[in-house]
C-alpha positions in Angstrom: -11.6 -12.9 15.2 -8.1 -11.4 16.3 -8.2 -9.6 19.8 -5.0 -7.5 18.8 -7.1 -5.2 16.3 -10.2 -5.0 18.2 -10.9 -2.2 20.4 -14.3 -2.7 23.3 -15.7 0.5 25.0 -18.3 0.5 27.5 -20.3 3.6 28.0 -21.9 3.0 31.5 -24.8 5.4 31.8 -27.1 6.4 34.5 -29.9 4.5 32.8 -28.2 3.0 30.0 -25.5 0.5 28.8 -23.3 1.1 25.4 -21.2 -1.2 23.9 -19.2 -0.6 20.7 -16.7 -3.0 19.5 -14.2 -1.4 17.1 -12.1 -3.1 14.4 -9.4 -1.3 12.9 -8.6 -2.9 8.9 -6.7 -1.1 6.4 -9.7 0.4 4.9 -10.3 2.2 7.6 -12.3 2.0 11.3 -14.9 -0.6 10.9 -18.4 -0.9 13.8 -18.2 -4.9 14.1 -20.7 -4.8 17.0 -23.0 -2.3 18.7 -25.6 -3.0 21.4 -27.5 -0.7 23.9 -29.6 -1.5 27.0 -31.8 0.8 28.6 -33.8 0.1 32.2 -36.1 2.0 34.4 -35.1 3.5 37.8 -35.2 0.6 40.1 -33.1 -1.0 37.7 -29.1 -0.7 38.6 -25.6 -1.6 36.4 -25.3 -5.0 38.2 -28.5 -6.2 36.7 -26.8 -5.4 33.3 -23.7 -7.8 33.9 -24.9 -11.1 32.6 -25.7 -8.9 28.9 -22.7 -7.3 29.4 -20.7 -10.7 29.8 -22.8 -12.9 27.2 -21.5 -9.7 24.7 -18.1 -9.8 25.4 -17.7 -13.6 25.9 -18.5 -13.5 21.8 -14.8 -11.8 20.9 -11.6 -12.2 21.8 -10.6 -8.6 23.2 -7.3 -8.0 24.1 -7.1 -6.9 27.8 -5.2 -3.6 26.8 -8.2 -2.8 24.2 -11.2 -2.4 26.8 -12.0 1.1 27.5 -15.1 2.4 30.2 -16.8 5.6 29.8 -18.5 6.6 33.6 -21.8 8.7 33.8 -21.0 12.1 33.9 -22.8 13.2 36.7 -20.3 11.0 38.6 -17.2 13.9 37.2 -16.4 17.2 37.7 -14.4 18.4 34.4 -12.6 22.0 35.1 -10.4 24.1 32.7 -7.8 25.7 34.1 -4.8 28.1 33.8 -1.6 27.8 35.3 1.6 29.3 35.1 4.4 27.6 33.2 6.7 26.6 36.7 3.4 24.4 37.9 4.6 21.7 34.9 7.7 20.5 36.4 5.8 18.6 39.2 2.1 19.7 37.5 0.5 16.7 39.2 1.4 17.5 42.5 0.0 20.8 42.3 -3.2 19.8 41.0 -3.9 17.4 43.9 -2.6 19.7 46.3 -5.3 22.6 44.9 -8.1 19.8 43.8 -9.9 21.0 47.1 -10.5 24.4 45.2 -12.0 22.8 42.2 -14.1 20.0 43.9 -16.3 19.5 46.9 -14.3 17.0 48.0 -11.6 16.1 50.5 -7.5 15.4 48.5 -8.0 12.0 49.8 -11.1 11.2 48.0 -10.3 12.2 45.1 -8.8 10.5 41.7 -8.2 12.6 38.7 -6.4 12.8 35.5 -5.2 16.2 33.1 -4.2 16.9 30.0 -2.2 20.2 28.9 -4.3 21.7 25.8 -1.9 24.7 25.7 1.2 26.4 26.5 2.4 29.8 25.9 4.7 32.7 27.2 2.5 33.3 30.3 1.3 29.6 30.8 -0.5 26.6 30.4 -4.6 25.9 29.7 -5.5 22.4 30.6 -8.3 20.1 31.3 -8.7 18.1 34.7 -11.3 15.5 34.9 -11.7 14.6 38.5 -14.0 11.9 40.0 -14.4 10.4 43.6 -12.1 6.8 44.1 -14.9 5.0 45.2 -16.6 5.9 42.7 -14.3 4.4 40.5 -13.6 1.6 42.5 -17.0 0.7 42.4 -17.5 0.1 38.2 -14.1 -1.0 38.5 -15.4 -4.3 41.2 -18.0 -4.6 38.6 -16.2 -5.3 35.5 -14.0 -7.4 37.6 -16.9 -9.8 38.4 -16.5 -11.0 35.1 -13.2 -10.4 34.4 -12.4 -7.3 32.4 -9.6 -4.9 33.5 -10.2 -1.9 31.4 -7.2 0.1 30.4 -8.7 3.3 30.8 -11.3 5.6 32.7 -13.4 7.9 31.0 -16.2 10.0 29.9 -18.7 9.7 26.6 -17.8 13.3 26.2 -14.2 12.4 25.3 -14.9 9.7 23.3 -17.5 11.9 21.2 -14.8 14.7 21.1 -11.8 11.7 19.8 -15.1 10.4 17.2 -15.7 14.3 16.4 -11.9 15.5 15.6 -11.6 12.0 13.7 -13.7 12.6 11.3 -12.2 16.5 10.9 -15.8 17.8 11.5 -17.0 21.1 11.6 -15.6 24.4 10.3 -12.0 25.1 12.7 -12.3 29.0 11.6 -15.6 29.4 13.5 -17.1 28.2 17.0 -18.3 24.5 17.0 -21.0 23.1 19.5 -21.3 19.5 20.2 -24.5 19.0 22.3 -25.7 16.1 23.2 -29.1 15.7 24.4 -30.0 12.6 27.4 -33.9 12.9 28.4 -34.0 15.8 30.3 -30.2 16.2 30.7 -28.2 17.9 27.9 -24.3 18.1 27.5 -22.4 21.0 25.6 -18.5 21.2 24.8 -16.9 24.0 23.1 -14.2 24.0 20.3 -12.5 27.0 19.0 -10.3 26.5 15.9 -10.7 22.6 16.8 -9.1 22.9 20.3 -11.8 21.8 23.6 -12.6 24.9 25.2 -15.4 24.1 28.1 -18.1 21.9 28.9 -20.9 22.1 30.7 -23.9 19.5 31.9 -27.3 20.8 32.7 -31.0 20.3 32.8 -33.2 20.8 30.0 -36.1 22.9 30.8 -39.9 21.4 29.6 -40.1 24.6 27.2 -37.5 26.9 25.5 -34.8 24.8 25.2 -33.1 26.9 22.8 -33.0 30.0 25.2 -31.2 28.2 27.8 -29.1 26.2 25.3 -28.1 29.9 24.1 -27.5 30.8 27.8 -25.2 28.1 28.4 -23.5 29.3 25.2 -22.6 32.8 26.2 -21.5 31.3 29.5 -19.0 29.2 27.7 -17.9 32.2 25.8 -19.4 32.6 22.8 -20.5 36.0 21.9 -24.2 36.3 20.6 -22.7 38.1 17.7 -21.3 34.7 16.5 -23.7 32.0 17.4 -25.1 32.7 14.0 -21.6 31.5 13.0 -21.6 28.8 15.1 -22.1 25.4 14.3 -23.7 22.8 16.6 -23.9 18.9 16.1 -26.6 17.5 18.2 -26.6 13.9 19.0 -27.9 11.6 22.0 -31.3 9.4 22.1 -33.4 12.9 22.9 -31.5 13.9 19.1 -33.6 10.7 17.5 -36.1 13.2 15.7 -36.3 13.7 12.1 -35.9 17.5 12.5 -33.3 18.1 16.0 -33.7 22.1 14.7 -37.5 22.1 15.1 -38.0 22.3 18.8 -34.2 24.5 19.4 -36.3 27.5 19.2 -34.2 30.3 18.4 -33.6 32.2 15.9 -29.4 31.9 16.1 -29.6 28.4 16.4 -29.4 28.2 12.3 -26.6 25.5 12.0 -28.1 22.6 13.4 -27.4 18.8 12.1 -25.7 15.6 13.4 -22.1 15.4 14.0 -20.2 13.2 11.2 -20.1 9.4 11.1 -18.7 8.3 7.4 -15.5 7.7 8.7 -16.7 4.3 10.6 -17.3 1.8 8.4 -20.7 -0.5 8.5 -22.0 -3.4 7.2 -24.0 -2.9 3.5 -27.4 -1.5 4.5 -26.3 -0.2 8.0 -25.5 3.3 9.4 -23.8 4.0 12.7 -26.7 4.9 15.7 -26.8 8.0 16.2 -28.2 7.7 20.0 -25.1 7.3 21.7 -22.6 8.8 19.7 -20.2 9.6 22.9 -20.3 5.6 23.4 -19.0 4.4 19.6 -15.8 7.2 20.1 -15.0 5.5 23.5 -13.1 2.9 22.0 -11.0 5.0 19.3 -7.5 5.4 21.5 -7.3 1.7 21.3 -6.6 1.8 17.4 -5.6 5.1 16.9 -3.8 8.0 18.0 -6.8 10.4 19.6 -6.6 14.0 20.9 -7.8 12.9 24.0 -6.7 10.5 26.9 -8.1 11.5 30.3 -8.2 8.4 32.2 -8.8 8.2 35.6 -7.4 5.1 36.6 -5.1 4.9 39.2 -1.3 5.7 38.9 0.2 2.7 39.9 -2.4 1.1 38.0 -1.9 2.9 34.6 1.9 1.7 35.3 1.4 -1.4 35.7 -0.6 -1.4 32.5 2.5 0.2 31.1 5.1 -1.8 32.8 3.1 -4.8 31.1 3.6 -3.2 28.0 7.0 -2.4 27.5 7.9 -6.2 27.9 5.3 -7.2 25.6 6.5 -4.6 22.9 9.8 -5.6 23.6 8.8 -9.6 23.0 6.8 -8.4 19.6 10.0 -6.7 18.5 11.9 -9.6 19.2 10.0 -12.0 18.0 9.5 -10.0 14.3 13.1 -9.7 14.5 13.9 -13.5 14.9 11.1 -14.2 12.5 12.8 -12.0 10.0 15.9 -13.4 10.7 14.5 -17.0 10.2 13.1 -15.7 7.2 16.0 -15.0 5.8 18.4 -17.8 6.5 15.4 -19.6 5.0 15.7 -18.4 2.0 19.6 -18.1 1.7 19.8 -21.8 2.2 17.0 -22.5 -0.1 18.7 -20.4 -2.6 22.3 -22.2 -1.9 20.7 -26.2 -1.9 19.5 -24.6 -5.7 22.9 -23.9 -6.8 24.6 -26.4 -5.4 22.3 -28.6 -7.4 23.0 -26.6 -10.4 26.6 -26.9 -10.1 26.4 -31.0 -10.0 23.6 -31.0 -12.6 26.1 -29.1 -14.7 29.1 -31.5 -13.8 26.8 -33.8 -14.8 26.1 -32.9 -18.2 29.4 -31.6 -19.0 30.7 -34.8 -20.7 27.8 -34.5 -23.1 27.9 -31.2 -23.9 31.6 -31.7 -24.8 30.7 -34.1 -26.6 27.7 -32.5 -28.6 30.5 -29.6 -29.0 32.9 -31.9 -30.4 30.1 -33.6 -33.4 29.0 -29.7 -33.9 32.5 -29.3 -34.8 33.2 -32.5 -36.9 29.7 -31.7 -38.5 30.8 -28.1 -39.6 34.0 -29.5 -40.8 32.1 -32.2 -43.1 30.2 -29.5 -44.5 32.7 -27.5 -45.4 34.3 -30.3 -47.4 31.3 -31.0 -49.1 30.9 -27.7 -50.3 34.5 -27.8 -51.3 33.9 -31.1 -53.1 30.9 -29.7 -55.1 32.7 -26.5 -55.9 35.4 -28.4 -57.6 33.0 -30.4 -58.8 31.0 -28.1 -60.3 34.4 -26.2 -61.7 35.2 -29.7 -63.5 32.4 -30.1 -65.0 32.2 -26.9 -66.7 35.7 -27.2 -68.0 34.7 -30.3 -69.7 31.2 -29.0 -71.0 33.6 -26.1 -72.2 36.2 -28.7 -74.4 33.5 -30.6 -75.3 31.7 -27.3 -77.3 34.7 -25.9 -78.5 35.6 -29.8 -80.2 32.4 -29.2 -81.7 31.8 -26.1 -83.1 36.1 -25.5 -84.1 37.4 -26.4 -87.5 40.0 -29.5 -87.3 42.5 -27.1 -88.2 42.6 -25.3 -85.3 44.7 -26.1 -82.4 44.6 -24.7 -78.6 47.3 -25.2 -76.3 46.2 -23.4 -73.8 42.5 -22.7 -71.8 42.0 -21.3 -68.6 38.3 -20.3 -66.9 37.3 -18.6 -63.9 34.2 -18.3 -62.9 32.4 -17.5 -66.3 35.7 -15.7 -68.1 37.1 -18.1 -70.2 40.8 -17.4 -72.0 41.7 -19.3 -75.1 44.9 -19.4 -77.0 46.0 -21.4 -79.9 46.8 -21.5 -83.5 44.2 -21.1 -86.2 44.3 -21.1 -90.7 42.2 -18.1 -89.9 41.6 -16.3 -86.8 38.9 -13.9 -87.9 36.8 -16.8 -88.5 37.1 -18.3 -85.3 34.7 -15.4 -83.1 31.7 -15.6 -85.5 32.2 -19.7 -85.1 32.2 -19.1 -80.8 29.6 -15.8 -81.3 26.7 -18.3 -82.5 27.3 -21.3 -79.4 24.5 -21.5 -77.1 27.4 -21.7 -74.4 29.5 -18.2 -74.8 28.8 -14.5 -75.4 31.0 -11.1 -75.6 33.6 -13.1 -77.6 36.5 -11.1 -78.3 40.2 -11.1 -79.0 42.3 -10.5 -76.0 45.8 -9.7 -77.9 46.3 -9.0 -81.6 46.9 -12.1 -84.4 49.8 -12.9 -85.0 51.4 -15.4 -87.8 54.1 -18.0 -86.8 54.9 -21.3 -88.6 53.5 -24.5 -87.5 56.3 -26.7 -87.0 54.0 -30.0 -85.4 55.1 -33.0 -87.1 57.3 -31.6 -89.9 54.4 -29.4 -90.8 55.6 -26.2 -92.3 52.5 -24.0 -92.7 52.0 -21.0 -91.9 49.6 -20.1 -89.2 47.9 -17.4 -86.8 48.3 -17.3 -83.2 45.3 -16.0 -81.5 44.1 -15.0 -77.9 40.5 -14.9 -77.1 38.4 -14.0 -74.3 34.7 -15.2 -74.1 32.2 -15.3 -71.1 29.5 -18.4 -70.4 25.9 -17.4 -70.9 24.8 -16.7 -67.7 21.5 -19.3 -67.8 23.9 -21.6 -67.9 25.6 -21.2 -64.6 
């Protein structure tokens, strides 16, 4: 399975061990893996390696994907106001005032901030501070067999990054995410989505719900409103079929578990609601998450960023030369094509001329033929035409001139009788609409010393048209 779309966070607890592994697919944010490991008090985080190393040792993670949530008994999270000339060199001033925030000396102490606002009079933030050694220490751990996380964290962030993913919970009115550890219980505030305050306390043994409203109104929400206000309770002490049955109060009337829809599971699966903190600590390394304390060390989250830019740089590079590969590729491809076109055409060109060529001889045969039967045709009516007026004229009747086109025919000659002659052509088969084209005439018939008188006729006639 690809490392570069994988994402590992490992929630280190003070009694228990989450790991989430994250795959980001373009349906969405998918749970590929999920284990937990719990142990008694004598038990300590080193024991935990070897299951810690046999889970990772199954994927390929990159080394910019691992991401380590800290107990957070081992933090101090504090949110502050400053005035607007503290950002110009806003780290600075934190670690020169961390002494007011902590009980702990500037040297000790490691931190990281993030601005949540900024207005006219200043800025609200949210400092998560933590002791170096303390750091150091889970930091040698994970070294021992060989991660490098990219970032420092709480669960509490990563159930605020899973929370605001999922665009739980009504923004208009307060929201409560409380998560509930044994006898420890955590609360962070939203207002109009935006983290407002956290706090970590003990649970007492009975009336949970009174000091869970207590720690309410210390966070600043009015007991006019907490029957407005929403709470999402998760955690392994949040495993009960009914979380609202032992939060006795009456205000506490909003009560379920936070979202989880958005992470996609296997068929038949559903994603554990015990450590909900521990599957958000691996969102920031596949998407873009409201939250990124990380209390790493600053040269160390530069070198992490110096390592980078060169890589990103490379990845650019190399999807730019790819590209460019891609297409000379394919323009050469395309040209080897038409150059073999061009001599396949060459090629053929002599026989296409010459196919050309019989097309044309073939065209002009035909038209010859159909000349030749035409005339033919023409011919043979003419003599068809002779042949029935030999027949059906009286001897005395002699034509000097016929002409026919198409099925007019034109007669002229001299007849003893005229009159007689269009009943005689009326009744052949061969003619209709027989009629005299100019009127008769008489004129002596001087043939052979003949000196009878005869009439000159001109007659028109038309071949039946069954016999075209």
């Amino acid at each position: 399975m690809a490392g570069n779309n994988l994402s590992l966070g490992i929630d280190l607890g003070k009694n228990h061990l989450v790991l989430c592994l994250l795959q980001k697919t373009w349906r969405g944010i998918r749970l590929v893996d999920y284990q937990v490991k719990t142990w008694a008090e004598d038990f300590s985080v080193e024991d935990q390696l070897p299951f810690l190393s046999n889970f990772v040792a199954q994927y390929a993670v990159a080394k910019d994907k691992v991401f380590l949530a800290i107990p957070r008994g081992k933090t101090v999270i504090r949110f502050l106001r400053l005035p607007l000339a503290a950002q110009e060199n806003l780290r600075q001033v934190l670690e020169y005032e961390a002494p007011k925030y902590v009980p702990w000396e500037v040297e000790e102490i490691c931190f990281d901030y993030q601005i949540l606002h900024r207005d006219g009079q200043g800025l609200s933030l949210v400092v998560l501070f933590s002791k170096k050694r303390e750091v150091a220490h889970y930091l040698a751990l994970l070294e021992k067999i060989g991660l490098k996380p990219h970032a420092i964290q709480i669960s509490s962030v990563g159930a605020l990054n899973l929370f605001l993913y999922h665009a739980g919970g009504n923004y208009k009115n307060n929201t409560v995410l409380l998560d509930l550890q044994g006898s420890m219980a955590e609360i962070n505030f939203l207002k109009e989505g935006q983290w407002q305050e956290n706090f970590l306390f003990t649970l007492p043994a009975e009336k949970k719900g009174e000091k869970i409203i207590q720690i309410c109104q210390m966070g600043g929400v009015p007991e006019t409103e907490l029957g407005q206000t929403e709470f999402y309770v998760y955690g392994t002490g949040a495993e009960t079929k009914s979380v609202s049955s032992w939060l006795d109060h009456p205000s506490l009337k909003y009560v379920t578990p936070p979202p989880r829809h958005k992470i996609k599971t296997r068929r038949g699966e559903s994603l554990p609601p015990g450590n909900y903190g521990g599957v958000g600590v691996p969102l920031p390394g596949l998407i873009k998450t409201n939250y990124k304390l990380n209390l790493l060390a600053e040269e160390k989250k530069k070198k992490t960023r110096q390592m980078g830019k060169p890589l990103f740089i490379s990845l650019v590079f190399l999807t730019i030369l790819l590209t460019l590969s891609w297409i000379w590729g394919s323009y050469r491809k395309i040209q080897d094509e038409l150059q073999f076109l061009r001599a396949e055409v060459n090629r053929k060109k002599p026989e296409v001329t010459a196919v050309e060529n019989l097309k044309k001889e073939r065209e002009k045969i035909v038209k010859d033929i159909a000349e030749f039967e035409k005339l033919s045709s023409l011919e043979a009516r003419k003599i068809d035409i002779l042949k029935e007026l030999t027949q059906i004229l009286p001897p005395t009747v002699w034509i000097w001139n016929l002409k026919a086109a198409g099925r007019e025919i034109e007669i002229s000659g001299f007849a003893d009788s005229a009159s007689d002659l269009i009943p005689l052509l009326d009744r052949s088969p061969l003619f209709e609409k027989v009629e005299f084209l100019a009127p008769v005439t008489k004129e002596r018939d001087r043939r052979l010393g003949s000196d009878k008188e005869k009439e000159r006729f001109k007659i028109r006639l038309y071949l039946e048209k069954k016999r075209l």
